[in-house]
FINU-499392 format. One record per atom (N, C-alpha, C, O): residue number from 1; residue in one letter; atom name; y, z, x. Coordinates in steps of 0.02 Angstrom, whole numbers. Each point is the difference from the previous one (the first is absolute). Layout:
% FINU-499392
[NUM,A,CA,[Y,Z,X]] ...
//
This chain:
% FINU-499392
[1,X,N,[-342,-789,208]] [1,X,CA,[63,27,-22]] [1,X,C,[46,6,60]] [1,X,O,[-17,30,51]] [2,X,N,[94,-69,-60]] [2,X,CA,[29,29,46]] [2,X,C,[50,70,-3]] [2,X,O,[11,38,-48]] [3,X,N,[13,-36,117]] [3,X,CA,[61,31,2]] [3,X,C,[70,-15,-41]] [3,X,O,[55,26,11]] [4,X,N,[-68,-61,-47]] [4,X,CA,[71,-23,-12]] [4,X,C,[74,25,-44]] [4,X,O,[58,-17,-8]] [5,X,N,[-114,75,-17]] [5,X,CA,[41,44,-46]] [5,X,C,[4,50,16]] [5,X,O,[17,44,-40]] [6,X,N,[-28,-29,100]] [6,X,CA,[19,64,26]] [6,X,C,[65,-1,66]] [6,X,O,[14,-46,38]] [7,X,N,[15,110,-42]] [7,X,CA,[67,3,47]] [7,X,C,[-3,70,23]] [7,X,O,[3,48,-38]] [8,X,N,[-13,-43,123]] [8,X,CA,[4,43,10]] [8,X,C,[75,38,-3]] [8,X,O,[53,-26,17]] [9,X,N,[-63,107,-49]] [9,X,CA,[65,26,1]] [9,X,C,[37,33,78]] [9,X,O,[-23,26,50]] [10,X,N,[79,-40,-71]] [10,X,CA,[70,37,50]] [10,X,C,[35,14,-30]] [10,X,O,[3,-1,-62]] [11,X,N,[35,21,103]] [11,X,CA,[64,28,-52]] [11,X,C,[61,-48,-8]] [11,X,O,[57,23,-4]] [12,X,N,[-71,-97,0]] [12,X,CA,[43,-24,-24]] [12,X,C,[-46,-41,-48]] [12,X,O,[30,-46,-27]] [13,X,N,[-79,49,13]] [13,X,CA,[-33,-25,-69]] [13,X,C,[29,30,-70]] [13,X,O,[2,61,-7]] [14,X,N,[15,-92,-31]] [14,X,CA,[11,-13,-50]] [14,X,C,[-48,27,-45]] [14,X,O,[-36,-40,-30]] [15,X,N,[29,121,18]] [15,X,CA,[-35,29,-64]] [15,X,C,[18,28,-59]] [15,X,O,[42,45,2]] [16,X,N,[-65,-62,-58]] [16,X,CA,[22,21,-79]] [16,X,C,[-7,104,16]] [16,X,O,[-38,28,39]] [17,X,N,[82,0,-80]] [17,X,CA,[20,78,30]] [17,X,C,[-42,44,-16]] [17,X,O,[10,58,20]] [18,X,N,[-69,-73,-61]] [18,X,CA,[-70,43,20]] [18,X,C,[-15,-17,62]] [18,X,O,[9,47,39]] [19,X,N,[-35,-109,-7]] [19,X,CA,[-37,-25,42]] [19,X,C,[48,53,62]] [19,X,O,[-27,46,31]] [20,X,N,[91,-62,-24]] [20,X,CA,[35,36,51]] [20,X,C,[-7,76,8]] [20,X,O,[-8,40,46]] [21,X,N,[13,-40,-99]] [21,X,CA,[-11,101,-11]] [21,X,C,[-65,16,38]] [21,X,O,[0,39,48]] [22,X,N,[-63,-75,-73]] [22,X,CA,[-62,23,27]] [22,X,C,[3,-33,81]] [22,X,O,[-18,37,47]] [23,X,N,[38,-97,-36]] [23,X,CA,[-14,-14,68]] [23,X,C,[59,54,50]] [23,X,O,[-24,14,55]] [24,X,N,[91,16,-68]] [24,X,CA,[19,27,25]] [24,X,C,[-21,81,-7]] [24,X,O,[37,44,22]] [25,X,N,[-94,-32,-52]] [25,X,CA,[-27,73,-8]] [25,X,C,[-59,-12,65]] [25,X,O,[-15,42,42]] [26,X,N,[-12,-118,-46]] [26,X,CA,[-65,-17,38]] [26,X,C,[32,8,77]] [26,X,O,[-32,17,49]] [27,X,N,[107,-36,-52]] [27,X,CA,[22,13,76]] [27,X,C,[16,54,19]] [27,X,O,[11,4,60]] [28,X,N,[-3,60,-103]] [28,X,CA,[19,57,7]] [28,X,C,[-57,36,25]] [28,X,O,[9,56,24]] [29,X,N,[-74,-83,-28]] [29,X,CA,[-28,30,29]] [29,X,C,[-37,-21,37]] [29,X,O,[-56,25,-5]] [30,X,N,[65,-75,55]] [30,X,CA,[-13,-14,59]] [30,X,C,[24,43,43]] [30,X,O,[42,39,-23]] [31,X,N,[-58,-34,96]] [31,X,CA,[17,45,58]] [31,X,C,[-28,-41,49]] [31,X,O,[-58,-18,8]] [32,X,N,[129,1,37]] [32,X,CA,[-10,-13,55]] [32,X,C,[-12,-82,-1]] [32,X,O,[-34,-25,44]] [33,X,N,[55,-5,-84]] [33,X,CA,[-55,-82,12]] [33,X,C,[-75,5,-49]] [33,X,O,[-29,-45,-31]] [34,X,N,[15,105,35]] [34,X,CA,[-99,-4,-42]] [34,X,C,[34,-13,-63]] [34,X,O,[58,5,-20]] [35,X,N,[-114,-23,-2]] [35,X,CA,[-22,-4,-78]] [35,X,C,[-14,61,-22]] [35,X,O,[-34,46,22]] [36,X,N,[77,-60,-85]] [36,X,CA,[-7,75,-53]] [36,X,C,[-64,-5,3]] [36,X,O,[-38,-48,9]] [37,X,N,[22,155,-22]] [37,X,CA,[-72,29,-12]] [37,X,C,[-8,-6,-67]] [37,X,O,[42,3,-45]] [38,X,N,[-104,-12,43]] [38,X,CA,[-36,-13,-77]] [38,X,C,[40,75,-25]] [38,X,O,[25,1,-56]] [39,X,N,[-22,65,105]] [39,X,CA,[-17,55,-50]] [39,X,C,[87,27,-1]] [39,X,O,[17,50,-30]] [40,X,N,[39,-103,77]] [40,X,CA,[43,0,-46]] [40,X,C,[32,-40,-29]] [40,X,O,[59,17,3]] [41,X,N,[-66,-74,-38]] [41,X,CA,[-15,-40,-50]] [41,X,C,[-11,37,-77]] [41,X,O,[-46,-14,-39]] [42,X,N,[104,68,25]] [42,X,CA,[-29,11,-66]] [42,X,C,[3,-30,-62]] [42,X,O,[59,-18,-5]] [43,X,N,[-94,0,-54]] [43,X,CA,[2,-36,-46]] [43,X,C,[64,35,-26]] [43,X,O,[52,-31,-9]] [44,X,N,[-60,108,-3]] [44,X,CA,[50,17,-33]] [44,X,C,[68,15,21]] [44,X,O,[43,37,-25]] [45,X,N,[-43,-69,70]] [45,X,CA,[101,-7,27]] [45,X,C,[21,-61,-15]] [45,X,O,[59,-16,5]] [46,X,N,[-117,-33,-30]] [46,X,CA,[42,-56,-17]] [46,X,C,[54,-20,-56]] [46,X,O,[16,39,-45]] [47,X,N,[8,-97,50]] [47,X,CA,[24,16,-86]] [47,X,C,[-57,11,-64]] [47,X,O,[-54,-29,2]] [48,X,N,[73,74,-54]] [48,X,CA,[-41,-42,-30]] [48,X,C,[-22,-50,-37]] [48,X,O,[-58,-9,-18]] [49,X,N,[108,-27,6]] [49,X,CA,[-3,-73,-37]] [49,X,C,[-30,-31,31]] [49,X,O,[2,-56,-25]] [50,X,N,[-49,54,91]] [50,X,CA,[-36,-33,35]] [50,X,C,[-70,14,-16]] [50,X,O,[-37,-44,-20]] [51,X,N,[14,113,29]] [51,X,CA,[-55,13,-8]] [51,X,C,[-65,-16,-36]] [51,X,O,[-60,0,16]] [52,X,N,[99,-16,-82]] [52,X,CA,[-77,-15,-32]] [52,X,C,[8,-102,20]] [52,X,O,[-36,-38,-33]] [53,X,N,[80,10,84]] [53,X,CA,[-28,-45,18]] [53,X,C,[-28,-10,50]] [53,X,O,[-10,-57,19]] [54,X,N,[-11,111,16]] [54,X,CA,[-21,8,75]] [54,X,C,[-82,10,-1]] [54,X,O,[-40,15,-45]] [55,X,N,[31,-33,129]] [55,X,CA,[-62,26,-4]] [55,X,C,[-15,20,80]] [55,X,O,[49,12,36]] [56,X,N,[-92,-9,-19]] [56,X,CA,[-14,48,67]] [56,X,C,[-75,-27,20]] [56,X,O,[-49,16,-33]] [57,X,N,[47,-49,78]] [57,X,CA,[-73,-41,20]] [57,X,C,[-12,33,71]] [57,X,O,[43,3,44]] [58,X,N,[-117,24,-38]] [58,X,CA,[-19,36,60]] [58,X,C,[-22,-76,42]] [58,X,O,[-25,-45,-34]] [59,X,N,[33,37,95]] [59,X,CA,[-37,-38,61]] [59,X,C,[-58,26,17]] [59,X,O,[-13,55,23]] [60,X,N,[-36,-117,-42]] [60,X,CA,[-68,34,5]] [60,X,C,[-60,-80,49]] [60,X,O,[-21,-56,-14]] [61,X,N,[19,105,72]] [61,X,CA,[-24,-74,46]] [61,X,C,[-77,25,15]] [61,X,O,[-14,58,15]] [62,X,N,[-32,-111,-22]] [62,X,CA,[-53,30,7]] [62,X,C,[-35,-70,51]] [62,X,O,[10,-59,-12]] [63,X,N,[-46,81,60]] [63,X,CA,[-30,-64,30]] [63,X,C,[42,-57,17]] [63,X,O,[-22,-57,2]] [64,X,N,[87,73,13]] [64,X,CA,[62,-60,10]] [64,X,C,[33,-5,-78]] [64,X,O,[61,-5,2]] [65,X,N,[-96,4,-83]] [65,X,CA,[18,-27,-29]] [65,X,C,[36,49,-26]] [65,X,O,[-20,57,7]] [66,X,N,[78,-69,-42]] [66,X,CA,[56,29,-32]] [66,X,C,[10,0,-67]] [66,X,O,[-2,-57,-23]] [67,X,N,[11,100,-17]] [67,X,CA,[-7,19,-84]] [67,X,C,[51,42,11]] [67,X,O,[11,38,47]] [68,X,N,[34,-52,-122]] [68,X,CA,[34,67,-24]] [68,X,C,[-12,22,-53]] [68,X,O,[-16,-36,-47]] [69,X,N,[25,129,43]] [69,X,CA,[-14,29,-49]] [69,X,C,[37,27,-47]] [69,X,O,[47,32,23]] [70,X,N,[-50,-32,-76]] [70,X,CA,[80,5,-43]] [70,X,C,[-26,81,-15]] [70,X,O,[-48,23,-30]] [71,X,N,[95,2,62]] [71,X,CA,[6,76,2]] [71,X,C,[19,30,-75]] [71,X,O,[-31,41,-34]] [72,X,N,[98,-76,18]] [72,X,CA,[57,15,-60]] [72,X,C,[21,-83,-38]] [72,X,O,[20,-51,29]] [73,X,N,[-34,63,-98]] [73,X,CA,[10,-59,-15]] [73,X,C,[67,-7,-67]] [73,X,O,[-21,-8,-58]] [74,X,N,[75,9,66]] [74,X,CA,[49,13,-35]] [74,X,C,[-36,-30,-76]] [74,X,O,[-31,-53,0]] [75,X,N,[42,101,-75]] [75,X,CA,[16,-10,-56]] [75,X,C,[19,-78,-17]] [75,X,O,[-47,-33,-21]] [76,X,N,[107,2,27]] [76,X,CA,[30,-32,-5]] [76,X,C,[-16,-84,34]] [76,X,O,[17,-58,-11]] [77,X,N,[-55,89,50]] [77,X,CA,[-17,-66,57]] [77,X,C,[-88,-11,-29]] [77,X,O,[-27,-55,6]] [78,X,N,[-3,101,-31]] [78,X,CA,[-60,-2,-51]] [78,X,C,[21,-42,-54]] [78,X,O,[-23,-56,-5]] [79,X,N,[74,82,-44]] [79,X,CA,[22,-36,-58]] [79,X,C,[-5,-57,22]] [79,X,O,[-36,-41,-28]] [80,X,N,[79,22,98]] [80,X,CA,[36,-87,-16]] [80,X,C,[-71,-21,-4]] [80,X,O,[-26,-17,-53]] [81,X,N,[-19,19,132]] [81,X,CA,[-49,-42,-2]] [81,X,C,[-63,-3,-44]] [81,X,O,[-44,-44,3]] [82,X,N,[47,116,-59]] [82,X,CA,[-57,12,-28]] [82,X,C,[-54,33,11]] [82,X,O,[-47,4,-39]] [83,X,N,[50,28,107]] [83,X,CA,[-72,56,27]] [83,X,C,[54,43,47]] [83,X,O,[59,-12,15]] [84,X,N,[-101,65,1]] [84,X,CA,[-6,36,36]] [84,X,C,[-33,10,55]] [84,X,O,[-58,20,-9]] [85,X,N,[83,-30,91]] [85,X,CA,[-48,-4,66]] [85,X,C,[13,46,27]] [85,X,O,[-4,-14,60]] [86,X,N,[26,98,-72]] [86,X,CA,[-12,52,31]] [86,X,C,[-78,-7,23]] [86,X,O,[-41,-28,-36]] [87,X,N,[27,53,93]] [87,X,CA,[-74,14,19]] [87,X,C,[-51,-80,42]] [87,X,O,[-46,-4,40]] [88,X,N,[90,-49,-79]] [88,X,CA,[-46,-62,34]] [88,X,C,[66,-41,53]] [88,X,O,[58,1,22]] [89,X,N,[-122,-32,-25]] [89,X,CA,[38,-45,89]] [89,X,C,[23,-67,-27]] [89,X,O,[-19,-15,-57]] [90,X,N,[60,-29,91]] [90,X,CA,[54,-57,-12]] [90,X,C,[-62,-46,-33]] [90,X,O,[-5,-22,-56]] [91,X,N,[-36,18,113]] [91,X,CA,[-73,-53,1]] [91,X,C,[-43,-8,-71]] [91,X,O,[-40,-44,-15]] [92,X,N,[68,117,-33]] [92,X,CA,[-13,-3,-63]] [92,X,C,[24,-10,-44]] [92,X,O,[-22,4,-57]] [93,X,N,[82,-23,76]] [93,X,CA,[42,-42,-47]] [93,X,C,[-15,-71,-19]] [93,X,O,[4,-40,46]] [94,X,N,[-32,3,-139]] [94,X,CA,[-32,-18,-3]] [94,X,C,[48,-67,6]] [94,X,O,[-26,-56,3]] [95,X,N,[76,62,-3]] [95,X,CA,[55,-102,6]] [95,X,C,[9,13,74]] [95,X,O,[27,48,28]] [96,X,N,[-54,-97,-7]] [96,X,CA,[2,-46,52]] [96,X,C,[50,-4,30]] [96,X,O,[12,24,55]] [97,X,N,[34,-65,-97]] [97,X,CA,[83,-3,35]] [97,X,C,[31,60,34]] [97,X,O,[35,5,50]] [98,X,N,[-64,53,-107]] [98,X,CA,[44,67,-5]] [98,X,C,[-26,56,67]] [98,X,O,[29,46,29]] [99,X,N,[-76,-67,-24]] [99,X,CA,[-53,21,73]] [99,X,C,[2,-26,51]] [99,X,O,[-6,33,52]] [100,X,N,[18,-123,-49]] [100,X,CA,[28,-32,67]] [100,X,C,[61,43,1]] [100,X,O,[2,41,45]] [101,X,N,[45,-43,-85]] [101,X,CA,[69,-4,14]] [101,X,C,[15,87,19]] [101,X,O,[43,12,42]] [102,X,N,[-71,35,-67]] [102,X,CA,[9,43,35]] [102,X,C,[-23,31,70]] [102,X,O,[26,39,40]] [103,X,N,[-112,-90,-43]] [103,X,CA,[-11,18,77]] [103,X,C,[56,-43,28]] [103,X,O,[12,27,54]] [104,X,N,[17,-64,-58]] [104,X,CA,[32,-24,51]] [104,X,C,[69,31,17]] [104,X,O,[30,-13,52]] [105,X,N,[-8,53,-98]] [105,X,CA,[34,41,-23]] [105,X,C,[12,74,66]] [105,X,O,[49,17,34]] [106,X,N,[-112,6,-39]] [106,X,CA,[-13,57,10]] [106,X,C,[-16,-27,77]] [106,X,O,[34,17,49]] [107,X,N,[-84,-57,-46]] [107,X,CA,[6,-41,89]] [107,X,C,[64,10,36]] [107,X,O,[10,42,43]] [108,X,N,[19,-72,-58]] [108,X,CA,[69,-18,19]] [108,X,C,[49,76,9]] [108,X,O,[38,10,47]] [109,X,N,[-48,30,-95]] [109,X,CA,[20,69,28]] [109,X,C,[-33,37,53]] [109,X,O,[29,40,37]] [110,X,N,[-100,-57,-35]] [110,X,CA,[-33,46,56]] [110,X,C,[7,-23,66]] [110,X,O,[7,35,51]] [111,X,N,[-9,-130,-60]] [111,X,CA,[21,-20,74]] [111,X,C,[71,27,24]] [111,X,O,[7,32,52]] [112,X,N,[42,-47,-93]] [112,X,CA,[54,0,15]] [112,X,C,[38,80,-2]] [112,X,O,[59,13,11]] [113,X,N,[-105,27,-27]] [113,X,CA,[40,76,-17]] [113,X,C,[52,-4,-30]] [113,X,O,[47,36,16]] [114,X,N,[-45,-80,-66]] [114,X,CA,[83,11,-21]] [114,X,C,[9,-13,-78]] [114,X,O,[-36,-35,-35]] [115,X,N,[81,63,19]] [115,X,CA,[32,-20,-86]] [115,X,C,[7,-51,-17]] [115,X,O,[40,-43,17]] [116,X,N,[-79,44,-54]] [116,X,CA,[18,-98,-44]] [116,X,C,[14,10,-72]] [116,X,O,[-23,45,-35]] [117,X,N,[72,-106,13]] [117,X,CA,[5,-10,-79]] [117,X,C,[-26,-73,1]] [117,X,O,[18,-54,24]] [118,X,N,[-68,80,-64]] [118,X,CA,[-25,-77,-36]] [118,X,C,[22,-33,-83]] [118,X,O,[14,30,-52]] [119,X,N,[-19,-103,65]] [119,X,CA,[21,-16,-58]] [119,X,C,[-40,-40,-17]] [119,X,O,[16,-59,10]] [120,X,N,[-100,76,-49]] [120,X,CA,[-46,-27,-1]] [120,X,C,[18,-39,-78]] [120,X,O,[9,19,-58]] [121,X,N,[-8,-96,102]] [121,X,CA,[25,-51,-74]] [121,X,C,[-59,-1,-54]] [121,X,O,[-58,-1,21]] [122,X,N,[71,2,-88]] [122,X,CA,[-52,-1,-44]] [122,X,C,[30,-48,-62]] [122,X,O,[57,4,-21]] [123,X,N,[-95,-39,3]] [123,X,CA,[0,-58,-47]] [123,X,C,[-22,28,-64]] [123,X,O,[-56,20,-16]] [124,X,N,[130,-22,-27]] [124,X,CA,[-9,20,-65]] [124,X,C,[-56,-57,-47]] [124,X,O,[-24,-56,11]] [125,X,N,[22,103,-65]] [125,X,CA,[-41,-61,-58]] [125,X,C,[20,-78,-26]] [125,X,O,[-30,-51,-16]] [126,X,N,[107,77,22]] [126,X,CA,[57,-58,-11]] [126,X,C,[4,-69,58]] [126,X,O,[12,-58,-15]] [127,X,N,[-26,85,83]] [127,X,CA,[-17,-19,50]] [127,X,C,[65,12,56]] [127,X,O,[11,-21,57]] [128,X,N,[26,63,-101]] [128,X,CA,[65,28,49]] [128,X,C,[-26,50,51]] [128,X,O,[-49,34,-14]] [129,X,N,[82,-30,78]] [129,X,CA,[-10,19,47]] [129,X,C,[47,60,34]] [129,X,O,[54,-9,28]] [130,X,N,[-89,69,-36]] [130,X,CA,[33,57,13]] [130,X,C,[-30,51,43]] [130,X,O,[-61,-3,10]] [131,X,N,[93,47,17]] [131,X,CA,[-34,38,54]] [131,X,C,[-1,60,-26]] [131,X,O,[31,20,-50]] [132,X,N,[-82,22,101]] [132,X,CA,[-20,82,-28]] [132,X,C,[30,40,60]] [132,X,O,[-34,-19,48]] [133,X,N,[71,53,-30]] [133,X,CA,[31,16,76]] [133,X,C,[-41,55,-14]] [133,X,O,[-26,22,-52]] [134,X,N,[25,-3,116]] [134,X,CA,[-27,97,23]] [134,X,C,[2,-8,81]] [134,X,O,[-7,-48,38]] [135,X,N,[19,111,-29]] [135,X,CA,[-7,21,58]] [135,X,C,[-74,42,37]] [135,X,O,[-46,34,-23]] [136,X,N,[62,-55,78]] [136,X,CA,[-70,41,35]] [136,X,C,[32,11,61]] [136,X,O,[43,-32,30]] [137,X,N,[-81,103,-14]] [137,X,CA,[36,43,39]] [137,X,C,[-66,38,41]] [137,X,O,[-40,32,-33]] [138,X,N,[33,-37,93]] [138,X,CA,[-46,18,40]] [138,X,C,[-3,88,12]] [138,X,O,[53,30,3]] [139,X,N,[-99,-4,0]] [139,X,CA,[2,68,24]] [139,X,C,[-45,14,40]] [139,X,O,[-51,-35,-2]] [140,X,N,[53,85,44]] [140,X,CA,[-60,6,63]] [140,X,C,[-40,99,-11]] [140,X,O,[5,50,-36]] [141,X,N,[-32,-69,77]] [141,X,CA,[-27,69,19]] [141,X,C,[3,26,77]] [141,X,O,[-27,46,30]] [142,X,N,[66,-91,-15]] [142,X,CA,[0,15,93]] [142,X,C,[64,-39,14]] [142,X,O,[-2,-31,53]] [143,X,N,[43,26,-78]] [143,X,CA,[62,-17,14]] [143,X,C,[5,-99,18]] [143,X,O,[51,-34,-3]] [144,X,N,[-125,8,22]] [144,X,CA,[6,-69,19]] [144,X,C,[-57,-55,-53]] [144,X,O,[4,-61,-11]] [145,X,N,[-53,109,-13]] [145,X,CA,[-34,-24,-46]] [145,X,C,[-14,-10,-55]] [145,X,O,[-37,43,-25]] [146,X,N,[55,-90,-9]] [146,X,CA,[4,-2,-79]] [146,X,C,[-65,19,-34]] [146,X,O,[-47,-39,5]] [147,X,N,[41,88,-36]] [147,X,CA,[-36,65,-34]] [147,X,C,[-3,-9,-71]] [147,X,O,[-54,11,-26]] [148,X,N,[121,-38,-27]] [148,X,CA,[7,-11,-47]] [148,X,C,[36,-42,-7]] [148,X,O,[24,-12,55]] [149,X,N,[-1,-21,-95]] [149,X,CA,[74,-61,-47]] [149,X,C,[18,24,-64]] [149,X,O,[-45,17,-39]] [150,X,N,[96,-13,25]] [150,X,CA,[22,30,-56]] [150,X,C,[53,-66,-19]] [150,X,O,[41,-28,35]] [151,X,N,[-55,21,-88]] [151,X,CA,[1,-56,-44]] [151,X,C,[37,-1,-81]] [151,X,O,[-23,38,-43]] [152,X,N,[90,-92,22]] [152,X,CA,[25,23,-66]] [152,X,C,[29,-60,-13]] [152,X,O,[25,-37,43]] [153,X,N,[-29,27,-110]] [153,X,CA,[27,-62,-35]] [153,X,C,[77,25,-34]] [153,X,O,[-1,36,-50]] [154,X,N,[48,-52,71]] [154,X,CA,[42,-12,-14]] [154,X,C,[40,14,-80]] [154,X,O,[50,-34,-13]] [155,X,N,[-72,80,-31]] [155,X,CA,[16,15,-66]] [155,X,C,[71,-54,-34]] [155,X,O,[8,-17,-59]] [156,X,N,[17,8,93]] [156,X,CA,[78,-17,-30]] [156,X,C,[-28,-77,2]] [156,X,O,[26,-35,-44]] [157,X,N,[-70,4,82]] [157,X,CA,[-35,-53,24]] [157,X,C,[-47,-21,-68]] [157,X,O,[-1,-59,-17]] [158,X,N,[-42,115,-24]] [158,X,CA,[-45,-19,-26]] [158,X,C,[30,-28,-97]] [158,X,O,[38,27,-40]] [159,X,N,[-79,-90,35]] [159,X,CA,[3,-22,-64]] [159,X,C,[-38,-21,-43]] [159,X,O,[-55,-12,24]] [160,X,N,[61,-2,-102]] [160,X,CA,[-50,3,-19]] [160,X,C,[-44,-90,9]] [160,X,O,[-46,-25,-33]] [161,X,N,[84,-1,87]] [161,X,CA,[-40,-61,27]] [161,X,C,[-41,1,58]] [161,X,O,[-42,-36,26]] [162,X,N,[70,94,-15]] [162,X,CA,[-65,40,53]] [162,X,C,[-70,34,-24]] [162,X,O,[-55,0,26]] [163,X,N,[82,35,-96]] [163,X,CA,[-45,39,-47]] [163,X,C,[-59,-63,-26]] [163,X,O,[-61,5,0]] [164,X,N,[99,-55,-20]] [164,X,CA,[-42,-60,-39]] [164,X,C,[-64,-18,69]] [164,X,O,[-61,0,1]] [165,X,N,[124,-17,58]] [165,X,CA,[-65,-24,71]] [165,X,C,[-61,29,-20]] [165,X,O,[-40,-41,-24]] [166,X,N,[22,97,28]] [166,X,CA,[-40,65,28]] [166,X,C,[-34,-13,-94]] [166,X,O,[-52,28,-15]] [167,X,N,[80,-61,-25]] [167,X,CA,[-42,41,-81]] [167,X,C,[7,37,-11]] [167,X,O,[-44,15,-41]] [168,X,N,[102,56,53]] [168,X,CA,[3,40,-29]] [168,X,C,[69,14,-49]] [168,X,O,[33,-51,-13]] [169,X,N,[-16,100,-8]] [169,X,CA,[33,2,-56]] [169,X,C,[81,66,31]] [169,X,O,[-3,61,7]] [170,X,N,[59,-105,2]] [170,X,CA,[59,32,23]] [170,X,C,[13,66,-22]] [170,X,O,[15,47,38]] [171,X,N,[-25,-43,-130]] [171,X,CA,[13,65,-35]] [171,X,C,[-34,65,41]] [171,X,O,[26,56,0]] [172,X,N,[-82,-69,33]] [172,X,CA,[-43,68,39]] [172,X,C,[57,26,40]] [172,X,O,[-6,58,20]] [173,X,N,[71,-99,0]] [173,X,CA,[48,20,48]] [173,X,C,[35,64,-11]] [173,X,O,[42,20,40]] 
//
């Protein structure tokens, strides 16, 4: 899987006005150059039209190797794909694509410490070609080490040709 759908953010990137709201809350609480603390990072200052698409993945390295753990797994982001991964790790996510593409995802934030919006392309049934945006957003526990990623799909973004991808059913919306 590549990089190719991902863009790291600045502030002259071009984000839909959830995405801005939360990435300019994510800069509000930086200090100094560090990376926001996990413990101020609150879920509940965000908007909430975001929330039940969000999720919150702990960094978990063991023996060199790297897993994340889905801390919080938004309502909404369950619906689209059909389960629920509060409690398990990326590596148990059972599509392939959906597991490359987020480790590479989540890689790419830890090397890089930084905010990304991805626009992971997905091939409808029809065979039209459309993207799923979300953001990921690094958080530390020591000001330089990424500790968690906090993670959201784009609501104004989601359709029910996204709903069909995944097999599940839009009305749960």
């Amino acid at each position: 899987m590549s990089n190719d759908g991902i863009i790291k953010i600045n502030d002259s990137t071009q984000l839909s006005a959830v995405f801005s709201d939360v990435y300019k809350f994510w800069l509000s609480k930086s200090k100094d150059g560090r990376l926001p603390g996990v413990s101020d990072f609150k879920l509940d200052e965000l908007p909430i039209k975001i929330l039940p698409w969000s999720i919150i993945a702990d960094v978990i390295t063991d023996d060199g190797d790297t897993d994340y753990k889905f801390r919080f797994w938004g309502t909404q982001r369950a619906s689209l794909i059909g389960f629920d991964m509060t409690g398990k790790f990326l590596s148990e996510i059972g599509s392939k694509d959906m597991r490359d593409g987020n480790t590479v995802e989540y890689e790419y934030v830890m090397k890089h410490k930084a905010p990304i919006l991805c626009q992971t392309p997905i091939v409808t049934s029809t065979g039209r070609s459309i993207a799923m945006n979300s953001i990921r957003l690094p958080l530390s526990d020591n000001g330089e080490r990424v500790a968690r990623v906090f993670s959201a799909i784009d609501p104004d973004n989601v359709t029910s040709e996204h709903y069909a991808h995944f097999g599940t059913d839009p009305s749960r919306m």
